[in-house]
Backbone as a printed PyTorch tensor [residue, N CA C, xyz], in Angstrom:
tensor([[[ -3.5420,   2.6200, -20.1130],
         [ -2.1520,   2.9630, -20.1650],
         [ -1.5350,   2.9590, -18.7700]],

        [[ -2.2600,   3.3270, -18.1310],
         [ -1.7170,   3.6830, -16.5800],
         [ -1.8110,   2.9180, -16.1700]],

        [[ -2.7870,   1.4460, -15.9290],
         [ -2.8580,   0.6310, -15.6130],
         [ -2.1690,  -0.4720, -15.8520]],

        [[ -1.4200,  -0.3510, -17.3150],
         [ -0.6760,  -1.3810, -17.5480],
         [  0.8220,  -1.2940, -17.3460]],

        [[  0.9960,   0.2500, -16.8490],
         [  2.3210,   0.6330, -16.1900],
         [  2.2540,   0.1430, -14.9470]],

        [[  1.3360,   0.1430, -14.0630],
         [  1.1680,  -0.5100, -12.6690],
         [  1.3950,  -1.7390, -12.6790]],

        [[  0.7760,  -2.6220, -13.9410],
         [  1.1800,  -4.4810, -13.8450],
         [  2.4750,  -4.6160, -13.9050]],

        [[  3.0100,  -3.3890, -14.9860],
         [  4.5410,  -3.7780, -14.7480],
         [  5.2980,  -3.4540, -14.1240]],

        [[  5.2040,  -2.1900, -13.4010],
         [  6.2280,  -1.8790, -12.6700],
         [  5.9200,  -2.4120, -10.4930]],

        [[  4.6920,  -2.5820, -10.6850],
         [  4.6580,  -2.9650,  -9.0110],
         [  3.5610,  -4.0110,  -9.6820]],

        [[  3.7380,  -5.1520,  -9.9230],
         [  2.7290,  -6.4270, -10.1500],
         [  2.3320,  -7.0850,  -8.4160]],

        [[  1.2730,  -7.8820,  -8.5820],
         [  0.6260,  -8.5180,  -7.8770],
         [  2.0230,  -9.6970,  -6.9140]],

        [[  2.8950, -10.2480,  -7.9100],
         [  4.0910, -10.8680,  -7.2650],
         [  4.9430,  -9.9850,  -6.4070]],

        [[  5.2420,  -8.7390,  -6.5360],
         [  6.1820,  -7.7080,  -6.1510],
         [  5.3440,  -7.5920,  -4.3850]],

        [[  4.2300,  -7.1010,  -4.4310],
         [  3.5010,  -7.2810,  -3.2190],
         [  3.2010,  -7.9100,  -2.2440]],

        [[  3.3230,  -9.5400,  -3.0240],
         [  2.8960, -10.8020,  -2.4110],
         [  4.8840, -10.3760,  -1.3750]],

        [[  5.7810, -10.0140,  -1.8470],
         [  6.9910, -10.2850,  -1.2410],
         [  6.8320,  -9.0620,  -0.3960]],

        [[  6.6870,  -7.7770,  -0.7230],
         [  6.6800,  -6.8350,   0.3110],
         [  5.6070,  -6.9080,   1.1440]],

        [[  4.1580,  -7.4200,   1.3030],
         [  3.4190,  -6.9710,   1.9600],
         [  3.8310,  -6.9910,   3.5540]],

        [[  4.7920,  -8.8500,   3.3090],
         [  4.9070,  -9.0360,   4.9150],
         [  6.0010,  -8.0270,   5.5930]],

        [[  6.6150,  -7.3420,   5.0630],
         [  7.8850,  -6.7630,   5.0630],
         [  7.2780,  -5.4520,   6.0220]],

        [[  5.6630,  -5.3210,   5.6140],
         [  5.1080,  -3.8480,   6.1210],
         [  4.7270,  -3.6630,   7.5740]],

        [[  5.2860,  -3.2570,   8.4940],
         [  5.0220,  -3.5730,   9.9440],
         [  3.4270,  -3.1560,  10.0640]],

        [[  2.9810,  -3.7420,  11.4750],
         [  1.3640,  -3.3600,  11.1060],
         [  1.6800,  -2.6290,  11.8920]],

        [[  0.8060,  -0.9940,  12.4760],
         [  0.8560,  -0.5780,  13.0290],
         [ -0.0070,  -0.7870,  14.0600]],

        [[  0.5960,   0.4370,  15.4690],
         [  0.1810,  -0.3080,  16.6930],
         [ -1.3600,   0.1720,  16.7910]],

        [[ -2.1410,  -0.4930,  17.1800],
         [ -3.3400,  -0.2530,  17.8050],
         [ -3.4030,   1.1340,  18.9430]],

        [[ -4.1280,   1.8580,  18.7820],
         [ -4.1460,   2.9200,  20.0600],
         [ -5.6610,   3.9110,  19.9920]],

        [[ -5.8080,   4.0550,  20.9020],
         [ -7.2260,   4.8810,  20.9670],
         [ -7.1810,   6.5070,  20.8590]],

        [[ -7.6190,   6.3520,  19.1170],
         [ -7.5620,   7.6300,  18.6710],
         [ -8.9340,   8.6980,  19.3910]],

        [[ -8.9280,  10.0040,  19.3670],
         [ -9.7590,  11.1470,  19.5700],
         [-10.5170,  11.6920,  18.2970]],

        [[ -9.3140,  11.5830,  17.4900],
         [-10.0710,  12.4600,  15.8270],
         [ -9.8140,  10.6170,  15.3520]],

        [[-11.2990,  10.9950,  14.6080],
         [-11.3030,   9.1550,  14.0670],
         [-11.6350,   9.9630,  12.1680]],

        [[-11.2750,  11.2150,  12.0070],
         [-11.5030,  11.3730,  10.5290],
         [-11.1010,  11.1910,   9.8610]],

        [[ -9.3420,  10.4830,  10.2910],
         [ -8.2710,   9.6760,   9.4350],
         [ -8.3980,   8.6500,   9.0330]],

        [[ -8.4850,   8.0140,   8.2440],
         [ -8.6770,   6.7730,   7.8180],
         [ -7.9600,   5.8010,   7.0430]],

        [[ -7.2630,   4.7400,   6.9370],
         [ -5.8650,   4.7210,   6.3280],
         [ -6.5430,   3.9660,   5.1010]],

        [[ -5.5430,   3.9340,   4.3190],
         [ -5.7820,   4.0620,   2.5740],
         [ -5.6710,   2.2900,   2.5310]],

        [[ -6.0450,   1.8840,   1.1540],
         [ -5.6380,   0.5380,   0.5620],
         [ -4.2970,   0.6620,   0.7930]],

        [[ -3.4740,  -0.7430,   1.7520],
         [ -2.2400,  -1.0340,   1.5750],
         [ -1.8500,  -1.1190,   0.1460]],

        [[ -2.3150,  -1.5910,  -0.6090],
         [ -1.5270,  -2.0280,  -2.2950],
         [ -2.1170,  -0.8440,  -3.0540]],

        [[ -2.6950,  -0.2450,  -2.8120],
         [ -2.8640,   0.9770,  -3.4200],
         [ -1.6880,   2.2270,  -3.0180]],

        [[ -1.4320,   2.1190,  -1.8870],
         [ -0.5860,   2.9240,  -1.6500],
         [  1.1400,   2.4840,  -1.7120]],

        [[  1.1340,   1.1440,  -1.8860],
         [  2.0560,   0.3740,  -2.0280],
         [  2.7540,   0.7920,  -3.3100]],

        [[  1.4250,   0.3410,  -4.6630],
         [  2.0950,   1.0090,  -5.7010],
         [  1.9320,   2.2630,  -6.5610]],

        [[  1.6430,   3.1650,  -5.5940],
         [  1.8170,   4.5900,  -5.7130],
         [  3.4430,   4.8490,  -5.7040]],

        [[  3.8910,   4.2900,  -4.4300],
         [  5.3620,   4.8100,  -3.8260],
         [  6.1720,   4.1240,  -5.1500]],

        [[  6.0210,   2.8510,  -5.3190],
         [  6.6930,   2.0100,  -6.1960],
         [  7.0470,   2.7830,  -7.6740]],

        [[  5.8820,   3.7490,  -7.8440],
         [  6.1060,   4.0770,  -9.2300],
         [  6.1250,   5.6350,  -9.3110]],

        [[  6.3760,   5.9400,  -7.7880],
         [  7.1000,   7.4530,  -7.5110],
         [  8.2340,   8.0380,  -8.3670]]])
């Protein structure tokens, strides 16, 4: 069910157009390395279907 709300509301095409849109962030030399950043398209269509 949930999954097929995700094909439709943030599909694989929707991404292909935003991904480039996502600035990369800058490189810098972290101290605490326990952060770790998430799947872009995972978090992509989290927000999408906020």
């Amino acid at each position: 069910m949930i999954e097929d709300m995700v094909r439709t509301w943030a599909p694989d095409d929707l991404w292909d157009i935003a991904e480039p849109l996502i600035p990369t962030p800058p490189r810098r030399q972290r101290v605490d390395q326990a952060v770790e950043h998430g799947d872009d398209l995972v978090e992509f269509r989290a927000v999408v279907l906020a």
